[in-house]
N, C-alpha and C positions, 0 to 999 in steps of 0.2 A: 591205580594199579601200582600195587609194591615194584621197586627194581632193586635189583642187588649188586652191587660190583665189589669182588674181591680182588684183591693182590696181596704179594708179600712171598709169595713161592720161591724156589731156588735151587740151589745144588748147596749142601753143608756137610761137611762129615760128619761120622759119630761121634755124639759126645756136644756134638753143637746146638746153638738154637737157631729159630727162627720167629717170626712174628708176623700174623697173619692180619687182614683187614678187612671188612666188610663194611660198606657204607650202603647205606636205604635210602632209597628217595621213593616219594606217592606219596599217595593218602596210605597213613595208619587208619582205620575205620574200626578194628577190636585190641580186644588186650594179645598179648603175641608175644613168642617162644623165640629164642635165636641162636643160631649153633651153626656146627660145623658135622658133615658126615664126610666118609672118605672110601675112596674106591680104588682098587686094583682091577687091572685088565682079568678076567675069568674069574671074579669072585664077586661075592653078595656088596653092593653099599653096607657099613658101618658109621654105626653111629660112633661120634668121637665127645661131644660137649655143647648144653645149652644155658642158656640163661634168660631166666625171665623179664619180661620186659617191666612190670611191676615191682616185684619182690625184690628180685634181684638173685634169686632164689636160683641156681647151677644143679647140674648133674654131670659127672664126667664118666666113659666108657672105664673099667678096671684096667685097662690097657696103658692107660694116659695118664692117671691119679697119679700126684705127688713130682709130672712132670711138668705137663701143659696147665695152662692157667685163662680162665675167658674172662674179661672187662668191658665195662661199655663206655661209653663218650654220649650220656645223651642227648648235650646239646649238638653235637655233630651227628646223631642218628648212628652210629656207626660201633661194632663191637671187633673186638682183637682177640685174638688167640696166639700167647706168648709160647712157646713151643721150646724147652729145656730139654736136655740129655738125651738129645734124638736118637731114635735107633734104627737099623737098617728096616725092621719093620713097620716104621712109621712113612715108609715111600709109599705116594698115596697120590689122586688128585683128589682136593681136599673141596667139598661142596659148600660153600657158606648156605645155610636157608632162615626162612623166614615160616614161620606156622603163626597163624592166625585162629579165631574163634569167634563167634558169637554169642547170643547169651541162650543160644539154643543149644550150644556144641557142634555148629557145624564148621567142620576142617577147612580151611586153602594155605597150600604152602607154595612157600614163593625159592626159585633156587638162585644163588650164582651162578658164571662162566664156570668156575673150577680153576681153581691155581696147583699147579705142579710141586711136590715137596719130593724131593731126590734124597737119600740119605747115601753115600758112597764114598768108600775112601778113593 
């Protein structure tokens, strides 16, 4: 079974960065997606940024482009999310996950705890 743990959250003000962490442990058993979605109290999950575990192959939400940047480490299993020119609308708990597949197409995703990203002067 995949586990997730993230860290790297904080309080920063605008204009600052941050850098997020995400480490895997388990069995990998398919080929698998890796990213970050992010949530505010009364609103939908959003997606923020993934990367593939093969390719290497990224998609970032239009919100984030040109700010945030995702990387992996893959001898330490573990991907980052470098987090530039933050803005008060980036406050968020930020989800690390894990999506998996078969060669059938069937789905399981795996989440982190959630680390806190506070944007505030």
């Amino acid at each position: 079974q995949v586990q997730l743990v993230e860290s790297g959250g904080g309080l920063v003000q605008p204009g600052g960065s941050l850098r997020l962490s995400c480490a895997a442990s388990g069995s990998i058993l398919s080929m698998y997606t890796m990213g970050w979605y992010r949530q505010v109290p009364g609103k939908q999950r959003e997606f923020v940024v993934s990367i593939n575990s093969g390719s290497g192959s990224t998609n970032y939400a239009d919100s984030v482009k040109g700010r945030f940047t995702i990387s992996r480490d893959n001898a330490k299993n573990t991907v980052y999310l470098q987090m530039n020119s933050l803005k008060a609308e980036d406050t968020a708990v930020y989800y690390c996950y894990e999506r998996t597949s078969d060669m059938f197409g069937r789905p399981s995703t795996y989440w982190g705890q959630g680390t806190q990203v506070t944007v505030s002067s």
